[in-house]
ZALOTOR-852059 format. One record per residue (C-alpha): x, y, z. Coordinates in Angstrom, 1 decimal, m for minus. Example, Ala and Ser with C-alpha at 12.3 -4.5 7.8 and 13.67 -1.06 7.14 Angstrom:
((12.3 m4.5 7.8))
((13.7 m1.1 7.1))
END
This chain:
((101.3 67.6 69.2))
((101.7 64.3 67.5))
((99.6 64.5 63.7))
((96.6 62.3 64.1))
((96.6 58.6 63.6))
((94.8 57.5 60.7))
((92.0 55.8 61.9))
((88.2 56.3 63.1))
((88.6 53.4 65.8))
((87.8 54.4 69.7))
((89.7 52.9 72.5))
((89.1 53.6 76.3))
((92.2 54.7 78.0))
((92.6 54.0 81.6))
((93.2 56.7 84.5))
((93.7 56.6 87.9))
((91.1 57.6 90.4))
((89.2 60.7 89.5))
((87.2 61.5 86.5))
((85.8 58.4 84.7))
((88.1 57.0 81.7))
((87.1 58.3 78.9))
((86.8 57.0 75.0))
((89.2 58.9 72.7))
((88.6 59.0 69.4))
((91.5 58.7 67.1))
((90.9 61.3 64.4))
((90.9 61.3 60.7))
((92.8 63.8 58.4))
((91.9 67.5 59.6))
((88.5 68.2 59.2))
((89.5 71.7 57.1))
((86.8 74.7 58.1))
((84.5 72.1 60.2))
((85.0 74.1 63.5))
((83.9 72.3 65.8))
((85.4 68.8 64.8))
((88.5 70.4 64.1))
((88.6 71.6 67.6))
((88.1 67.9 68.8))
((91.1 66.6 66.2))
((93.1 69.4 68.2))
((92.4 68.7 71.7))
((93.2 64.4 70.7))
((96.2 65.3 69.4))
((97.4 65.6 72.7))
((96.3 62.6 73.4))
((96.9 60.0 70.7))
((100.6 58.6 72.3))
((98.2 56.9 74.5))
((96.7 55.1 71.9))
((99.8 53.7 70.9))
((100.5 51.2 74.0))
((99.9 48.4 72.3))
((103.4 47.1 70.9))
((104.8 48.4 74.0))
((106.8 45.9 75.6))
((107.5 47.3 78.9))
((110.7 48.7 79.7))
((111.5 48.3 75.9))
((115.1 49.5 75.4))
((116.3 50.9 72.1))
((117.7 49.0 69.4))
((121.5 48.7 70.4))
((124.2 50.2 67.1))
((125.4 47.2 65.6))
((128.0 46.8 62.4))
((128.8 49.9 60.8))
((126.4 52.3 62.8))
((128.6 51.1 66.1))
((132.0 51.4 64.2))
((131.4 54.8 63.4))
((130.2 55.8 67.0))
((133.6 57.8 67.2))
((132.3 60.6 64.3))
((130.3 61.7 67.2))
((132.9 65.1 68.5))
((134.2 64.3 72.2))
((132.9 67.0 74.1))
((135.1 69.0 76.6))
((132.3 69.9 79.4))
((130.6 66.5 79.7))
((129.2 67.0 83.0))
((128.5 70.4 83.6))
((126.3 73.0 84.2))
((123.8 70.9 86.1))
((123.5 67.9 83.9))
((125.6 64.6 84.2))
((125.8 62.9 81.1))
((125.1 59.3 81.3))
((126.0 58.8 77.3))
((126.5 60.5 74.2))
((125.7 58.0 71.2))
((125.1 58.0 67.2))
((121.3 57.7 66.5))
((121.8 55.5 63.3))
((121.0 56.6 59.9))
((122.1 60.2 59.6))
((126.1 59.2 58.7))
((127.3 60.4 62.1))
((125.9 63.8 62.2))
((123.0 62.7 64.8))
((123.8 62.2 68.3))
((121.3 61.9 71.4))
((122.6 63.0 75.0))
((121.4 61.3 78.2))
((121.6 62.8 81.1))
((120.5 63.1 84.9))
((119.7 66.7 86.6))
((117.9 68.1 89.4))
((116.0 70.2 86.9))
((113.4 68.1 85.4))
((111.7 66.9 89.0))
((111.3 68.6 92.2))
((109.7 67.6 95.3))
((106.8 69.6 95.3))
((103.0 69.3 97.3))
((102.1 67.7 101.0))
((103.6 65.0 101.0))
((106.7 62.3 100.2))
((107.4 62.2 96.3))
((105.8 59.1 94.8))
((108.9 58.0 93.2))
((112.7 57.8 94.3))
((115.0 59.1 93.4))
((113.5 62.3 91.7))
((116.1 62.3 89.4))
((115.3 60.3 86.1))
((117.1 60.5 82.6))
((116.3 62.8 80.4))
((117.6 62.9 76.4))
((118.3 65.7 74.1))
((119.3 65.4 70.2))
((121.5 67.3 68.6))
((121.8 67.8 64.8))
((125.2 68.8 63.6))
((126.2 70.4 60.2))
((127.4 67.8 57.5))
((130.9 70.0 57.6))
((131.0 70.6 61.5))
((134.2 72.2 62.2))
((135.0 72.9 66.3))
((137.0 75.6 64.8))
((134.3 77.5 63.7))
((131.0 79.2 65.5))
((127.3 77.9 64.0))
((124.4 79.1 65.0))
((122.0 77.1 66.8))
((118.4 76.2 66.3))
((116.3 75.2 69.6))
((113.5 73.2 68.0))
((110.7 71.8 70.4))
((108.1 69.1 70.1))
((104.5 69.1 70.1))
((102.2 67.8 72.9))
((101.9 63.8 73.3))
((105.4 63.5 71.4))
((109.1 63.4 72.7))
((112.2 63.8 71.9))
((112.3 62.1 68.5))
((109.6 63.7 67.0))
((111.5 66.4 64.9))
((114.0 63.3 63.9))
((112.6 59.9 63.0))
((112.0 59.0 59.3))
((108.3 58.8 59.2))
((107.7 62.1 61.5))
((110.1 65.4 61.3))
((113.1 63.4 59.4))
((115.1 66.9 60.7))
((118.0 66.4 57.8))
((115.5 65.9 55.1))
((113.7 68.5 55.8))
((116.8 71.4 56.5))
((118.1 69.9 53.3))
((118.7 73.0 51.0))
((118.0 75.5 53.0))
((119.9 78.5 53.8))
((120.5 77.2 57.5))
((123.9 75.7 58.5))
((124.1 75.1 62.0))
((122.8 73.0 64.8))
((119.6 72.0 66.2))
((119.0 70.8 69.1))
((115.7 68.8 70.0))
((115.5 68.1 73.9))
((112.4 66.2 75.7))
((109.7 68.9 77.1))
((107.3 66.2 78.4))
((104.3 64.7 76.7))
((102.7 67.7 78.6))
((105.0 69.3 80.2))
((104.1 73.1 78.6))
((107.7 74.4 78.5))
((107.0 75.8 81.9))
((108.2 75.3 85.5))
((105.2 73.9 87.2))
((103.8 75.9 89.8))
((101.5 73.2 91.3))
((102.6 69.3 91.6))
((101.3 65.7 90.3))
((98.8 63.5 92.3))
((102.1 62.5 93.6))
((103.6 65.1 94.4))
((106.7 66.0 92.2))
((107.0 68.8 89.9))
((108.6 69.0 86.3))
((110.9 72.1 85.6))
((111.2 71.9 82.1))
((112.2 75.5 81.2))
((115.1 75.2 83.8))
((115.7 72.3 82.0))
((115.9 73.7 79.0))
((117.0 77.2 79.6))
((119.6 77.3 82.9))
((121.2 73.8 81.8))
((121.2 72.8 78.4))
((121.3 76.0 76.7))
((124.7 76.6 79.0))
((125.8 72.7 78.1))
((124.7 73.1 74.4))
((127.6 76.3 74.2))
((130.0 74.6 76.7))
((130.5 71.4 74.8))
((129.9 72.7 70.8))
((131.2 75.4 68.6))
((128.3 77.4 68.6))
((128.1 81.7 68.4))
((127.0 82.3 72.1))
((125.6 85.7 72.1))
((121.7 85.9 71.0))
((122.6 86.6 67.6))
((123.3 83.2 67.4))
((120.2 81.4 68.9))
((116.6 80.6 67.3))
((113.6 78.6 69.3))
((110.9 77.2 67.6))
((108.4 74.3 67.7))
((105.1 73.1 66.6))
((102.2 72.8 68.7))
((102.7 72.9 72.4))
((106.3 73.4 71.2))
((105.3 76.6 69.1))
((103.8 78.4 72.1))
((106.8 77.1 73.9))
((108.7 79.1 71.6))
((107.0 82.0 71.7))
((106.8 81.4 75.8))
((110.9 81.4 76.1))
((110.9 84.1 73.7))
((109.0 86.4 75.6))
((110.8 86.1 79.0))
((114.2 85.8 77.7))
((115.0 88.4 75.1))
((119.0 88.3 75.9))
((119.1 84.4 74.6))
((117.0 84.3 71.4))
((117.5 86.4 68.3))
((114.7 84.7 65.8))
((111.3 82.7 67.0))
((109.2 80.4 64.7))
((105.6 78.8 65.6))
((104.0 76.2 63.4))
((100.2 75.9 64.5))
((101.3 76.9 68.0))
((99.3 77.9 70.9))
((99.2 82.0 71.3))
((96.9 82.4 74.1))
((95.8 80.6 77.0))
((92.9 82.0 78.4))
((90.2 80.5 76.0))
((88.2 78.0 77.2))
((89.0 75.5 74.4))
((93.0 76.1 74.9))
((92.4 74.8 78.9))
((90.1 72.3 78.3))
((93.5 70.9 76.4))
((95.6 71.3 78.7))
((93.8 70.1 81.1))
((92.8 67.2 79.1))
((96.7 66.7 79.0))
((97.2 66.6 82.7))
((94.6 64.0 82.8))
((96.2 61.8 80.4))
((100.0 62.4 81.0))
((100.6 65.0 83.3))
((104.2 65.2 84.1))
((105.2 62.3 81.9))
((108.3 62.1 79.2))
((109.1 59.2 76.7))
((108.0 56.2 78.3))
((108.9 57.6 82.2))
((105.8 57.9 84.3))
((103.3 57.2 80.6))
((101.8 54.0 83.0))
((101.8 55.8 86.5))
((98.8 57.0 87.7))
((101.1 59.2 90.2))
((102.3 61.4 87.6))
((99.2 62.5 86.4))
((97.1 65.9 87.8))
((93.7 65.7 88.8))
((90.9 68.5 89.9))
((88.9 70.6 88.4))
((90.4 72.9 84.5))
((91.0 75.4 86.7))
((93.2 73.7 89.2))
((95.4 71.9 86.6))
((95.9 75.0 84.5))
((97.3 76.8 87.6))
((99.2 73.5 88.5))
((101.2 74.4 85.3))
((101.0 78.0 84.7))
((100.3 79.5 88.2))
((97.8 82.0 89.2))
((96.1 83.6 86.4))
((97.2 87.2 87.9))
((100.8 86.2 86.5))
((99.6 84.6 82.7))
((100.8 88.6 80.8))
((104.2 88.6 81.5))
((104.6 84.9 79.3))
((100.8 84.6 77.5))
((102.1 85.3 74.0))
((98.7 87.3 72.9))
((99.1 89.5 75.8))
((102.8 89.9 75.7))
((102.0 91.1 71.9))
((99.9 93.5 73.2))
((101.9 95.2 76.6))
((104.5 97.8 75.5))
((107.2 94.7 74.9))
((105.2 93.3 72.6))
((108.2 90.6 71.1))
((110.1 94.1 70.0))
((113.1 92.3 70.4))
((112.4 90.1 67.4))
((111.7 92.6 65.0))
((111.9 90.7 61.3))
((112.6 87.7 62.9))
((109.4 86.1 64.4))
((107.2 83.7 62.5))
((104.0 82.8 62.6))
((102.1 79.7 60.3))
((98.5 78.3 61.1))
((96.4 76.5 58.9))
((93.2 77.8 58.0))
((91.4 74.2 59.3))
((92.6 74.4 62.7))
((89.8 76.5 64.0))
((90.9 77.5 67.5))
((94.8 77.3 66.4))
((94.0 79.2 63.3))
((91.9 81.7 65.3))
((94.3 82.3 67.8))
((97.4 83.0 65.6))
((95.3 86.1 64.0))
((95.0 87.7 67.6))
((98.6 87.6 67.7))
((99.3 88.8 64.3))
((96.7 91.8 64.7))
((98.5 93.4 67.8))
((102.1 92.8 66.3))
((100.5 94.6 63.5))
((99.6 97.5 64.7))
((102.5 97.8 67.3))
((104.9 97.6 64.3))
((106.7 94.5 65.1))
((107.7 93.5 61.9))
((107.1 89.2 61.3))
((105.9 86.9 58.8))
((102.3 85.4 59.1))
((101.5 82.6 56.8))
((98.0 80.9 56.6))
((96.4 78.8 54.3))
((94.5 75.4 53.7))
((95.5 72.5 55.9))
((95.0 71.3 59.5))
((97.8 70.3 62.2))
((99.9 68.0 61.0))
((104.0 67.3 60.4))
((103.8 67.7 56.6))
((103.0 71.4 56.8))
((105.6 71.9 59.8))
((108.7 70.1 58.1))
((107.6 73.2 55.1))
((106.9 75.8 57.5))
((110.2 74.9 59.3))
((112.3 75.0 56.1))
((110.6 78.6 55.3))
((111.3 80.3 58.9))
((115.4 79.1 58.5))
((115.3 80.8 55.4))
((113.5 83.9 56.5))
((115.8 83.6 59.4))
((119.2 83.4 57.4))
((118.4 83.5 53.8))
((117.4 85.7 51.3))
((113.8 86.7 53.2))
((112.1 86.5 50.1))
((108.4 87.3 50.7))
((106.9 83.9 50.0))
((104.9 81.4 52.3))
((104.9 77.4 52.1))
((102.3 74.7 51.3))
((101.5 77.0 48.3))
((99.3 79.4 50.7))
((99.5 82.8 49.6))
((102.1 85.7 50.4))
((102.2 86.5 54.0))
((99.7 88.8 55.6))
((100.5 92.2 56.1))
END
């Protein structure tokens, strides 16, 4: 999720045909122990991208490299498997201003949409670019192995979020810590849920974004970099959507992740609260990414909470095997990542806050041996950039027993 804008204004945002539009308020800073609002700043979290449409010019392409960012465009590595593994890479640039170490992949795959529902897709072709950033070490070597960090973006955000100055500013905040590898940061859809969608869009496509993420750039990630490629080497985490995306890969695939972090992530989907928001999300962006599909009416879902929620998730029947409160509490119970799973919730995020103590109590008393921190503060970047730099170094530092933001030593 995107932090909340700073501002008390309302503005109605349009939809297509179904439920009536809607005025979205644009929250404040987090409401601390107020339960209910802090439930609303939540939930429009979600949906604050919206709110940002108006310095859009449409179709607005990035600012090109110019000067010295485009003479250095060659510190970028050449990579040996461009077009592999499902992707075809349409470019491999420098973002500017992080002296060559930052470069952003475009590519086009099969894995994002799929035709899916009664009828003709809404838009051809199905395939549309998709981007992924990638983080190198300042001393990147190709002869050597690094580990690599899978970090995921919140709900209503995309594939900058963890990298641009004013939000995750990723080299600012790794800065000193005990982690020297790479991160990558690929798009997962403004609500995309890190999941293969089991339902379709109002026009009937589909987004596959854990394919996406775990059959073809995981593969590409190791095919083109000099990373360690056994699960010792590999970390997910995220914030928000992203964190129970996180915990969501790292429950159904053991044999690729080593270490998980969540920062104010989603740990059960059941509640009512958790799919009224996702739901809300289908409403407002469905199976939208960037600026693709944010204006069409097509990508969106609409029916009833229950409908959307199985759209994305499927039947509730299947929700155990990936739900992380209930994968806690089956016999697998996230055994894998014994002293290496995180968990950090402010204590003003009510719902959020709530639902990370029901996965800390059965990883508790299973024995599965993580870090819980929890303190003051609500959902925003400036505790995630902290709570980031303190899973890398429980991760690969010294594990000193310490949590950030100044909140007290984890729970035990």
């Amino acid at each position: 999720m995107r932090p909340p804008e700073k501002s008390s204004a309302s503005r109605s945002v349009p939809g297509p045909a179904g439920p009536a539009p809607r005025s979205v308020p644009v929250p404040g800073p987090a409401p601390g122990s107020v339960r209910r609002a802090s439930r609303r700043s939540v939930r429009v979290c979600l949906l604050a991208g919206l709110l940002a449409l108006a310095p859009l010019a449409a179709g607005a392409a990035p600012a090109q490299a110019t000067g010295e960012a485009a003479a250095r465009a060659s510190v970028l590595p050449a990579l040996p498997a461009p077009d592999s593994h499902g992707l075809a890479l349409r470019s491999w640039r420098e973002v500017p201003g992080f002296g060559g170490r930052l470069g952003e992949a475009t590519f086009l795959t099969d894995a994002i949409f799929r035709p899916a529902g009664p009828g003709a897709p809404s838009i051809d072709p199905v395939r549309k670019p998709v981007k992924a950033r990638i983080l190198l070490p300042a001393d990147y070597d190709p002869r050597q192995q690094y580990p690599v960090l899978y970090l995921l973006h919140g709900g209503a955000a995309d594939v900058e979020q963890w990298s641009k100055p004013d939000g995750g500013d990723i080299v600012e905040t790794l800065r000193g810590t005990a982690f020297n590898g790479i991160v990558v940061m690929p798009e997962g859809g403004k609500a995309g849920w890190y999941s293969d969608w089991q339902g379709h869009t109002d026009g009937n496509f589909a987004p596959r974004w854990e394919t996406f993420h775990i059959r073809r750039l995981l593969p590409w990630v190791d095919a083109n970099f000099a990373t360690r490629t056994d699960r010792s080497g590999r970390a997910v985490a995220g914030a928000s959507m992203g964190g129970l995306g996180a915990l969501k890969y790292a429950a159904a695939h053991p044999d690729l992740f080593s270490a998980v972090g969540a920062f104010s992530g989603g740990t059960d989907i059941r509640p009512a609260a958790a799919q009224q928001t996702v739901g809300d999300s289908l409403w407002f962006y469905g199976a939208a990414f960037s600026w693709t599909g944010l204006l069409d009416g097509k990508y969106r879902v609409t029916g009833s909470t229950s409908y959307r929620m199985s759209t994305v998730f499927g039947p509730s029947s299947g929700w155990a095997a990936f739900n992380p409160v209930q994968v806690a509490g089956s016999e697998a119970s996230y055994t894998a990542y014994d002293g290496r799973l995180a968990l950090y919730a402010g204590t003003g995020e009510a719902d959020i806050h709530g639902w990370n103590e029901d996965l800390h109590r059965p990883l508790r008393s299973r024995g599965v041996a993580h870090r819980y921190c929890t303190g003051p503060g609500g959902h925003e970047m400036r505790l995630w950039r902290e709570e980031l730099r303190n899973f890398v170094d429980y991760v690969y530092g010294s594990r000193a027993r310490s949590c950030p933001n100044g909140w007290a030593p984890p729970a035990s």
